[in-house]
C-alpha positions in Angstrom: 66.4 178.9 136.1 69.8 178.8 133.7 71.7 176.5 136.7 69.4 173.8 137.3 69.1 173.3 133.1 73.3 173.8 132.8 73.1 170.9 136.1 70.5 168.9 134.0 72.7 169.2 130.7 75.4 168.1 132.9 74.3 165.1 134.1 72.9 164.1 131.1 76.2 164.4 128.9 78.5 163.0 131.9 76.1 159.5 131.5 76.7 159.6 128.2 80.0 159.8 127.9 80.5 156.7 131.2 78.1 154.4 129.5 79.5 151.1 129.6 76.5 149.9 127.6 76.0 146.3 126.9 75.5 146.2 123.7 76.5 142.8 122.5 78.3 142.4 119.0 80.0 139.2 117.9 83.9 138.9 117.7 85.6 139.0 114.2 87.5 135.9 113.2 91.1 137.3 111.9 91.4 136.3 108.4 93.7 133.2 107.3 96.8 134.6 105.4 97.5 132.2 102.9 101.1 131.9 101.0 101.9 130.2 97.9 104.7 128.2 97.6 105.8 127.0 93.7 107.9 124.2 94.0 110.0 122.8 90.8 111.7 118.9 90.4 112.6 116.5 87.5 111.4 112.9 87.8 114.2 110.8 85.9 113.1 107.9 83.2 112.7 104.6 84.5 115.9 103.4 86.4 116.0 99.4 85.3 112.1 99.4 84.4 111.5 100.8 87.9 109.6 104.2 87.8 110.7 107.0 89.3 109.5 110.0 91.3 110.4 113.2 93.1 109.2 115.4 95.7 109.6 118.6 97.5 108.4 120.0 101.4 106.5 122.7 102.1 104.9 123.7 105.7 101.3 124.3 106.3 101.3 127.6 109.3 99.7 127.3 112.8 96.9 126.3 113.1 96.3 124.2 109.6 93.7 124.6 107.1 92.6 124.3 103.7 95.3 123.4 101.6 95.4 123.1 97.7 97.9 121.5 95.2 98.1 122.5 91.5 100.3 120.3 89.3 100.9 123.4 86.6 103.5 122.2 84.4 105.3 118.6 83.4 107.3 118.8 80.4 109.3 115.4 79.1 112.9 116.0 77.7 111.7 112.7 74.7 115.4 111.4 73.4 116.3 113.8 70.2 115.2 116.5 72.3 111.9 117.5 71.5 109.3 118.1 74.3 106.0 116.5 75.2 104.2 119.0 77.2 101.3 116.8 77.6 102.8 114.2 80.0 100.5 113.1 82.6 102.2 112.2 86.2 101.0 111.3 89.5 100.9 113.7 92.3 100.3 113.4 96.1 100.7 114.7 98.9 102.4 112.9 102.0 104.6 113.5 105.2 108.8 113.5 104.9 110.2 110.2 106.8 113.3 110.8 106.7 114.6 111.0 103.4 111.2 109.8 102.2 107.6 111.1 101.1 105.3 109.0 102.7 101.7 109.8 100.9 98.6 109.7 102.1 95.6 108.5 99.6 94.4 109.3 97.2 97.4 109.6 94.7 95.6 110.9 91.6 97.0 111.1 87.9 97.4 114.8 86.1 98.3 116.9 83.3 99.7 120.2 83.9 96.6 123.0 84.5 95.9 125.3 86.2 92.8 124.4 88.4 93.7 122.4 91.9 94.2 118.9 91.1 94.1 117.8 95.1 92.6 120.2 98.1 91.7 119.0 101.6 92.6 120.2 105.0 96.1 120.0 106.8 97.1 120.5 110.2 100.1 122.8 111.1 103.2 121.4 110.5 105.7 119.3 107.4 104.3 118.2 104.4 106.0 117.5 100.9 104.2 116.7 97.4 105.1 114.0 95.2 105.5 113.6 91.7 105.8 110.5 90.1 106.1 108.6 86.9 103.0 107.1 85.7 103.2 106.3 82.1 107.0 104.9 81.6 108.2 108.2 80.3 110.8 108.1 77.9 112.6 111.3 79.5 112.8 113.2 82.7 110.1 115.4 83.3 110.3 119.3 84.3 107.3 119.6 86.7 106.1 122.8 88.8 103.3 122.4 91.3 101.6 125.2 93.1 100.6 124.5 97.1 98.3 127.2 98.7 98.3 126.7 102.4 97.4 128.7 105.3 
């Protein structure tokens, strides 16, 4: 009587132990890493009336995706020295050509802040920001923008 039950016990832990079940459960998508890359510049005073700009790369990782840009600081040198620390600039982001920031629309006016000014989506690969003159500054401008990128 104690072999056939040690037999049955058997059995029944040995298909435990090879069930290949098919139990269905849904893949995990791995999280996006996301970097933040704080890139610095001075726009120069108008050059002959002709405003002026400046603008700095950054790369968006495989596979793209949401992308933010933060204009958090422009500070204008004013002649005598004193600072203006409410300058407002424009700010876009583009593709390098060569030695050039081509942007895309829209290029939007900013003060420094520190909530995202532009965000969209960006496929993998070399992007740069631009900031420009917008108001016929008096002095160069200390900017810092903030990109968050995949």
């Amino acid at each position: 009587m104690k072999r056939p039950m040690l037999i049955a016990l058997f059995l029944a832990l040995t298909a435990v132990a090879c069930d290949n079940g098919s139990s269905s459960t849904t893949p995990t998508t791995p999280s996006q890493t996301l970097g933040t890359d704080i890139l610095v510049g001075t726009v120069p005073p108008p050059v002959n009336g002709v405003l002026q700009s400046d603008f700095k790369s950054f790369a968006v990782g495989q596979g793209g995706g949401q992308v933010s840009v933060t204009l958090t600081s422009a500070v204008e040198t004013l002649p005598g020295g004193s600072l203006l620390t409410t300058v407002t600039m424009g700010l876009a982001v583009g593709t390098l050509s060569g030695t050039t920031c081509t942007i895309f629309p829209p290029s939007i006016t900013a003060q420094g802040g520190s909530t995202a000014q532009l965000s969209g989506s960006l496929a993998a690969g070399s992007y740069c920001v631009q900031v420009s003159d917008a108001t016929s500054q008096l002095g160069p401008v200390a900017w810092a923008v903030a990109v968050v990128h995949p």
